[in-house]
C-alpha positions as CSV (number, residue, x, y, z in Angstrom):
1,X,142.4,98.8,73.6
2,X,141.1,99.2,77.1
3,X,137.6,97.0,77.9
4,X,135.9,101.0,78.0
5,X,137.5,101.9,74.5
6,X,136.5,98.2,73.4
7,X,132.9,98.2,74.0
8,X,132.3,102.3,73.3
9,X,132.6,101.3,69.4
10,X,129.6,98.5,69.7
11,X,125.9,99.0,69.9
12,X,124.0,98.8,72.8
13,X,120.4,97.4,71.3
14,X,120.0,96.0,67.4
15,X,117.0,95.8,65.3
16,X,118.1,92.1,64.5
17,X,119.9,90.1,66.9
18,X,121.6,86.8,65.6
19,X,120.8,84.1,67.8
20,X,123.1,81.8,66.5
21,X,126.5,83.6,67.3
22,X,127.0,83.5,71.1
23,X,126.6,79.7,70.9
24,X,128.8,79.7,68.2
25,X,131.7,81.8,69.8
26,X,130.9,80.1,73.1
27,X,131.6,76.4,71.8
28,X,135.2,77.6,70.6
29,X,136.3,78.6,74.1
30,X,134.0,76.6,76.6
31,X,136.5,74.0,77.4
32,X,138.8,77.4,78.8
33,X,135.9,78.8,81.1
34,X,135.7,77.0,84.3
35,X,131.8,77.2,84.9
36,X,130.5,76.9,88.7
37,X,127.0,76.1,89.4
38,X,124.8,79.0,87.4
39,X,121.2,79.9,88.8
40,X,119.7,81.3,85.8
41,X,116.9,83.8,86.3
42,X,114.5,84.7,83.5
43,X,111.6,86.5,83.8
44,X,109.8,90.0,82.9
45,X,110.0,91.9,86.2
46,X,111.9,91.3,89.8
47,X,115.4,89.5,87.8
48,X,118.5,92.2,89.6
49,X,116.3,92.0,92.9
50,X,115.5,88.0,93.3
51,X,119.2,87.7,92.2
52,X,120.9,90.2,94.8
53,X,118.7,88.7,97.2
54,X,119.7,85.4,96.3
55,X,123.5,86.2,96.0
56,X,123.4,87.6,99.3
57,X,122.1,85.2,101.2
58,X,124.7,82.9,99.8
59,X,127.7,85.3,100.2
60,X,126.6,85.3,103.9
61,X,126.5,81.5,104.3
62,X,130.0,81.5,103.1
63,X,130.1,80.9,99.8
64,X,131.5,82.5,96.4
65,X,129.0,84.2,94.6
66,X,128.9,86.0,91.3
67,X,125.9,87.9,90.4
68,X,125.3,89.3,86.9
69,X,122.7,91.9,86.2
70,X,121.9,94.5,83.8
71,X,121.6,97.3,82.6
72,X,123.6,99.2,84.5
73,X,122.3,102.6,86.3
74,X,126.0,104.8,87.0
75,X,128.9,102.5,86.3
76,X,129.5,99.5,84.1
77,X,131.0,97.8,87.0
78,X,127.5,97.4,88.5
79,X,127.0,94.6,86.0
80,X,129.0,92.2,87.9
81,X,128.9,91.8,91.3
82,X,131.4,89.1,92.8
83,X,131.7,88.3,96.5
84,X,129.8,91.1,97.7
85,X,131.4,94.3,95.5
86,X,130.7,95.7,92.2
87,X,134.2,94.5,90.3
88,X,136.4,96.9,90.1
89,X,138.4,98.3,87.1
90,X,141.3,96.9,87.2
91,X,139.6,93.6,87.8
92,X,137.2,94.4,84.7
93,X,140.3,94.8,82.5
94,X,142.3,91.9,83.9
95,X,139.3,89.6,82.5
96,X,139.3,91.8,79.4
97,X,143.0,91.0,78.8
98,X,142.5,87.5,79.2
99,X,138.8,87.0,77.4
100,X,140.8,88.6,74.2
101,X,143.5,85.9,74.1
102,X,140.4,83.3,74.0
103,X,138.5,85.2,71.1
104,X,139.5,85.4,67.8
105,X,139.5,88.9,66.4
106,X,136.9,88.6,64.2
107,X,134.8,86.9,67.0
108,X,135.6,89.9,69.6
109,X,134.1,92.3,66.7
110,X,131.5,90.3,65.8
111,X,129.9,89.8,69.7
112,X,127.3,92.3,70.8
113,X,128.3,94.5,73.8
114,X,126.0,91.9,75.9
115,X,127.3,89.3,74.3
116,X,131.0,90.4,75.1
117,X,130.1,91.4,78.5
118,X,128.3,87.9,79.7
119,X,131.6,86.2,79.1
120,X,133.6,88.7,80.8
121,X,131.9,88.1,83.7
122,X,132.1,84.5,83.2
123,X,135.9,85.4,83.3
124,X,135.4,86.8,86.3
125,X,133.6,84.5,88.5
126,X,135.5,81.5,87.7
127,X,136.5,80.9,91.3
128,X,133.0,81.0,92.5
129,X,130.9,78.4,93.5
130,X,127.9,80.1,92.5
131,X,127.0,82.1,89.9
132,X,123.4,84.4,89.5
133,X,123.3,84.8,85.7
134,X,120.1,87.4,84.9
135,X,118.7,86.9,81.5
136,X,119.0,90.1,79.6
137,X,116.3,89.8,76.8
138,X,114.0,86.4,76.8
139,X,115.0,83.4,77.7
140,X,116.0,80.8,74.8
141,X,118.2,82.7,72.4
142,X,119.8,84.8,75.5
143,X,123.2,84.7,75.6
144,X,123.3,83.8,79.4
145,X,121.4,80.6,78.1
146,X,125.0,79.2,76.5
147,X,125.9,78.0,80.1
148,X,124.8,74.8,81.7
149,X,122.6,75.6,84.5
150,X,121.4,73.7,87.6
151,X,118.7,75.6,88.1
152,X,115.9,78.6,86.6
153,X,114.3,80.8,88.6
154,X,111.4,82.1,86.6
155,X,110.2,85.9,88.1
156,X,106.7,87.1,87.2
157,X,106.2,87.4,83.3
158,X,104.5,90.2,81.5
159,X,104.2,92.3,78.4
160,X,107.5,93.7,77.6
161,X,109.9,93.8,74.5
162,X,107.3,92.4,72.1
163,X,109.4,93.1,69.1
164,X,111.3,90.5,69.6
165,X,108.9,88.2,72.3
166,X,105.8,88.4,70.7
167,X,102.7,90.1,71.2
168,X,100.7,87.7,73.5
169,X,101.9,86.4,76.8
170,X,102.1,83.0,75.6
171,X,104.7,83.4,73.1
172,X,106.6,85.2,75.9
173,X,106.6,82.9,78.3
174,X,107.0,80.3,75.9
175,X,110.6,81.9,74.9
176,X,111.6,82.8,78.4
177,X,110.7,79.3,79.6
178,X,112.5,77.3,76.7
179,X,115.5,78.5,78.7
180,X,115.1,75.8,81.5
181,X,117.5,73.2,81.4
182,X,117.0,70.4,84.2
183,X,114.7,72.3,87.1
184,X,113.4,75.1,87.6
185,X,110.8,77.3,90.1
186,X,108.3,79.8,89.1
187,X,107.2,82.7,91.1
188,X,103.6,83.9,91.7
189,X,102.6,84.6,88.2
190,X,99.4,87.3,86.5
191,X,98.7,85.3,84.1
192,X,97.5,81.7,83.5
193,X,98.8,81.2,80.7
194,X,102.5,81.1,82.2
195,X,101.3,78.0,84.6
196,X,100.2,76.2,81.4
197,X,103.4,77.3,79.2
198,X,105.4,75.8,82.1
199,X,102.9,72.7,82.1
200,X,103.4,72.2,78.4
201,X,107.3,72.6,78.2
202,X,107.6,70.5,81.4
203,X,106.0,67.8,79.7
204,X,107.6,68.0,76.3
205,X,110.8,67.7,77.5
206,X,110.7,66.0,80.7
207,X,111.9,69.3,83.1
208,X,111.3,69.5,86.8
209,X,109.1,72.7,87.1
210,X,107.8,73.9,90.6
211,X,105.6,76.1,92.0
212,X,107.0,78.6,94.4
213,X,104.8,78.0,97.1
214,X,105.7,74.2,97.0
215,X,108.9,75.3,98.8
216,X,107.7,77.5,101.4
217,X,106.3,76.4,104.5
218,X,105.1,78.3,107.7
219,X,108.4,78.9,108.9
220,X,109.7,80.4,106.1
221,X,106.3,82.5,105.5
222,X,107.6,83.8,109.4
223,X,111.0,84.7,108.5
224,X,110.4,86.1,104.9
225,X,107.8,88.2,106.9
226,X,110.6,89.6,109.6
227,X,113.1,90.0,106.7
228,X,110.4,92.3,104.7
229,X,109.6,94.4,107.9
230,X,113.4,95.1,108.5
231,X,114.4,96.3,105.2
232,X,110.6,98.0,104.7
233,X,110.2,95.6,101.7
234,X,107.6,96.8,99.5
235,X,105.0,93.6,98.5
236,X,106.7,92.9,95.3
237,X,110.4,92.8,96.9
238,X,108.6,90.5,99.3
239,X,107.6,88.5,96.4
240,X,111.0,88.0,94.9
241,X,112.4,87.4,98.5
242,X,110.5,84.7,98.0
243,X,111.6,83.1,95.1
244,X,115.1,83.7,96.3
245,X,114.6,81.6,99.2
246,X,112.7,78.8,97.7
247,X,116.0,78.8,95.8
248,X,117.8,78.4,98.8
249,X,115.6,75.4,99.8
250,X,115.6,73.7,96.7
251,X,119.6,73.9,97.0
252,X,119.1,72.0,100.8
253,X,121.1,75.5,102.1
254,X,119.9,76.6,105.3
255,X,119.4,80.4,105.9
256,X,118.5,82.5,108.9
257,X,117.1,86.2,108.7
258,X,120.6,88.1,108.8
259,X,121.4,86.5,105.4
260,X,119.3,89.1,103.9
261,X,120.5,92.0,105.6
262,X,122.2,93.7,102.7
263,X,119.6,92.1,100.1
264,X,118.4,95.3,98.6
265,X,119.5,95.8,95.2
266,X,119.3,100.0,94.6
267,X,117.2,101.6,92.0
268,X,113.6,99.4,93.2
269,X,111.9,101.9,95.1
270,X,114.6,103.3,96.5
271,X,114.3,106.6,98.8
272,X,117.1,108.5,98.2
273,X,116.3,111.2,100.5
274,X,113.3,112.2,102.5
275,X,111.4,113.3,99.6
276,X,112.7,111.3,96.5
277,X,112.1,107.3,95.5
278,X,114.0,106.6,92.2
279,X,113.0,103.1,90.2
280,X,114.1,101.8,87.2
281,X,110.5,99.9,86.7
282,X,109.7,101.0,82.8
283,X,107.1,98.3,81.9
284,X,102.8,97.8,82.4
285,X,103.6,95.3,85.4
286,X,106.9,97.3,87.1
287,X,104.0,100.5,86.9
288,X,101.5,98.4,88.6
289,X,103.8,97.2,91.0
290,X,105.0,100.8,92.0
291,X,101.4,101.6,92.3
292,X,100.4,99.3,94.7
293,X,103.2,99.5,96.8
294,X,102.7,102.8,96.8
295,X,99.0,103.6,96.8
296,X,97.9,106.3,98.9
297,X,100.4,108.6,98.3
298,X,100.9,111.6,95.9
299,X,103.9,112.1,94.1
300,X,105.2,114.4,90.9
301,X,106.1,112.3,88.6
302,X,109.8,112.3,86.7
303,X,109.8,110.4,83.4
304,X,110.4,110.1,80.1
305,X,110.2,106.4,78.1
306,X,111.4,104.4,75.0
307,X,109.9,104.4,72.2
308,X,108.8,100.4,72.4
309,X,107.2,100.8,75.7
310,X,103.2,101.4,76.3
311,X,103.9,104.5,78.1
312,X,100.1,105.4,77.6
313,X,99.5,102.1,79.6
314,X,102.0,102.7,82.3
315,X,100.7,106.3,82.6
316,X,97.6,105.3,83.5
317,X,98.0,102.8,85.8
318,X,100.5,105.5,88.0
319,X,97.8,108.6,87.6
320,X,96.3,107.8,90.7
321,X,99.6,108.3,92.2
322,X,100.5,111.7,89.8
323,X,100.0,115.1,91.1
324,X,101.9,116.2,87.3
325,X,104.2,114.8,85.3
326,X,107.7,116.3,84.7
327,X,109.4,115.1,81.8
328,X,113.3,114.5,82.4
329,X,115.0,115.3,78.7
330,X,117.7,112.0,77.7
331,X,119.8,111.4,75.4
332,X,119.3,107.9,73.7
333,X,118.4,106.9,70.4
334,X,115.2,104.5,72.1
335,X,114.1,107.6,73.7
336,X,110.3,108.6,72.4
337,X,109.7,112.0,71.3
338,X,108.2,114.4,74.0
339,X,105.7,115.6,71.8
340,X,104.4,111.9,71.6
341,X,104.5,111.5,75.6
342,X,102.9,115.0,75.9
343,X,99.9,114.0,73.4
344,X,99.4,110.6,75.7
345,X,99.8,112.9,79.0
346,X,96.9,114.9,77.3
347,X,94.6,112.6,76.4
348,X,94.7,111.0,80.2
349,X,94.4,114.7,81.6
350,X,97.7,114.6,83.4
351,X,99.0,118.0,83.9
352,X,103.2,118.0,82.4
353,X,106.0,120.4,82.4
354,X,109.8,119.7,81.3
355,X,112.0,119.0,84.5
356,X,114.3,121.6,85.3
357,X,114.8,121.4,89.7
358,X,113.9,119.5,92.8
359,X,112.0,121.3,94.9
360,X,112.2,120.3,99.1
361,X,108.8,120.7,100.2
362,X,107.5,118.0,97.1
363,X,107.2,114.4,96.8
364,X,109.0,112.6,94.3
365,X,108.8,109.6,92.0
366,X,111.7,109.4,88.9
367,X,110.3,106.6,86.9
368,X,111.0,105.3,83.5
369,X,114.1,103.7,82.8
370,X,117.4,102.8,84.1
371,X,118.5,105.6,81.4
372,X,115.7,108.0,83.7
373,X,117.4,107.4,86.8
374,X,121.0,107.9,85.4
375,X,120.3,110.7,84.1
376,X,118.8,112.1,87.3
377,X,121.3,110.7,89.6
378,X,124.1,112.2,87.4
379,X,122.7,115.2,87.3
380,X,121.2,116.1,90.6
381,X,123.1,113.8,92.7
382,X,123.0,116.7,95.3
383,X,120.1,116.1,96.5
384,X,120.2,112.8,98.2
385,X,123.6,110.4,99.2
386,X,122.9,107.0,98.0
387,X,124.9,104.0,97.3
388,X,124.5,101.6,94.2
C-alpha cells in the first residue's frame, strides 16, 4: 500500500485522542531512529514561521536541517521540509517502506495520521544535524514530545483548541509548557499568566526557561530590523524572527542577514498578486495579528471557519478591515454551517455574499483556515503565481 493509499483510510482529527499510544509505539522502535538534535516549538500562533525561519538560517550556515510543520496547504509533502525542499515523493515513500518494517501491523493501524506522519519524517531526517519539530496540538501529550529535545521554543500562546487545552489560558499554557525538556525560550507573550506558568513549571522541575529578550542585544535588534525591511516583514513575522534568532544565540551559532533571505514560510500574509493576501491565521490572536499588520487598509473578506473556532470573535476584531464578507463553500466535516456564520456576520452588521469570482479592481483577504486557502488556491490558482 502506497504512503497516499495508507494514510487516505485514517482520520485526520478525533474526538478522543489516546495520549498514551505514540509513546507506546515510539519505545518499541526508538533504538532504530537515529535522532539529531530536535528544536521543539510549541506555541499557539507563529510555530511554521519561527521554524522556517529558524531552519533557514541554519541550512545557510551549512548545516542539515529538517523542518516539520503542519497542516499542510496543497501537498502533503509540504509537511517535511529537509535541506531546503519540500520532500519529494519518492523520498516520502522510501521512508514509508522503511517505517513499515519497524511497525508492527497492528501498530501502523492503530497510529493517528499525525502520529504516522511525525515518525515518517523522523525517518526522513535521520541524516540531519538539526531537526525543527512543530507541535501539532498542545504541547505535553503531542506526539512530537516522544523525542528528546535540546531545546523549546515557546511562540505566543492564546485561546485556541479548548476542547482539548482548556478554557482559560492557564491550563493552556500549562499543557503546551509541560512539553519542555531541559531549556527552553519564550517569545513576547499577551498574557501574564504564560510568564507565571513558565515560572511555576521552571521551578517544579528544575528547567532553564528564558525570556526572549535576554538573548537579544542591540546588534541583533539592528540586523532583525534590516532582515524585516528586506522581506517587508509584517510586525508579528518580525516577532518570530525573533525568537528564531535568539535560538540561534542560545545555540552559540553565528548568523549574518543573508541567512534569512528565503525565511518566509507561504500562506502568512502572503500577497499572491497585486490585489490578493492569502493567510492561514484561523484563531482570536492570528485575527488580531492580521489586523494590525494590516490596519488601514480595506479589504473583502474570503472566509469560512470550523466549527470549534470563535469566529464571532475573529470577525470582529477583522471588521475594521472588512468592506463584506464572502464566504468560500468547503468541504470538511469541522466546517461550521454557513447559516451559523451568516447569523454572526448579522449580528456584527457585516454585509456577506457566497464567493463565486475574483474581481481585478478589489482588494483581497482569504482568511480562515489552511482548508480556506486550499481551497482557494486550488480553485482560482489563475489568478496569482505563487510558490509554497
Amino acid at each position: 500500500m502506497t504512503l497516499k493509499e495508507f494514510l487516505e483510510v485514517k482520520p485526520l482529527y478525533y474526538d478522543e485522542i489516546d495520549y498514551s499510544r505514540m509513546p507506546r509505539v515510539y519505545e518499541k522502535i526508538k533504538e532504530f531512529i537515529k535522532i539529531p538534535k530536535i528544536i521543539h516549538i510549541v506555541g499557539t500562533n507563529g510555530k511554521g514561521t519561527t521554524g522556517r525561519f529558524l531552519s533557514n538560517a541554519l541550512y545557510s550556515k551549512g548545516f542539515g536541517v529538517g523542518h516539520y510543520t503542519s497542516p499542510h496547504i496543497l501537498e502533503f509533502n509540504e509537511r517535511i521540509w529537509c535541506n531546503g525542499a519540500n520532500a519529494s515523493d519518492a523520498s516520502l515513500e522510501a521512508a514509508h517502506v522503511e517505517l513499515q518494517k519497524l511497525l508492527t501491523s497492528s501498530d501502523a493501524e492503530s497510529l493517528s495520521y499525525f502520529e504516522y506522519t511525525t515518525l515518517l519524517a523522523m525517518i526522513i531526517f535521520k541524516e540531519c544535524e538539526f531537526v525543527i519539530m512543530e507541535a501539532g496540538l498542545g504541547g505535553e501529550h503531542d506526539a512530537t514530545a516522544v523525542f528528546p529535545k535540546i531545546l523549546t521554543l515557546v511562540t505566543p500562546i492564546g485561546y485556541d483548541h479548548e476542547a482539548f487545552l482548556g478554557s482559560k489560558i492557564e491550563q493552556i499554557a500549562a499543557t503546551k509548557l509541560a512539553a519542555i525538556q531541559k531549556s527552553a525560550i519564550i517569545a513576547r507573550q499577551n498574557y501574564e499568566a504564560v510568564y507565571q506558568a513558565a515560572t511555576k513549571i521552571s521551578s517544579e522541575k528544575m528547567l532553564n526557561i528564558y525570556r526572549v529578550d535576554e538573548f537579544i542585544d542591540d546588534a541583533d535588534r539592528a540586523k532583525i530590523q534590516e532582515i524585516s525591511q528586506k522581506l517587508s516583514l509584517a510586525p508579528y513575522l518580525s516577532d518570530n524572527l525573533t525568537l528564531s534568532v535568539a535560538a540561534l544565540k542560545f545555540l552559540d551559532i553565528a548568523y549574518g542577514v543573508d541567512d534569512f533571505k528565503k525565511g518566509v514560510l507561504f500562506g502568512r500574509l502572503s500577497r499572491i498578486s497585486e490585489n490578493i493576501i492569502v493567510d492561514v491565521g484561523h484563531n482570536a490572536l492570528a485575527a488580531s495579528r492580521v489586523s494590525e499588520a494590516l490596519s488601514g487598509e480595506k479589504f473583502i473578506l474570503i472566509y469560512n471557519s470550523y466549527k470549534d473556532k470563535n469566529y464571532h470573535e475573529i470577525l470582529s476584531i477583522l471588521k475594521p478591515l472588512i468592506l463584506h464578507v464572502e464566504i468560500i463553500e468547503i468541504e470538511n466535516q469541522r466546517v461550521e454551517d454557513i447559516q451559523k456564520i451568516q447569523e454572526a456576520l448579522a449580528d456584527l452588521k457585516i454585509e456577506n455574499s457566497i464567493f463565486k469570482e475574483i474581481k481585478k479592481e478589489q482588494k483581497y483577504l482569504v482568511f480562515g483556515s489552511f482548508s480556506v486557502a486550499e481551497k482557494f488556491l486550488k480553485e482560482h490558482a489563475n489568478v496569482a503565481k505563487y510558490t509554497i
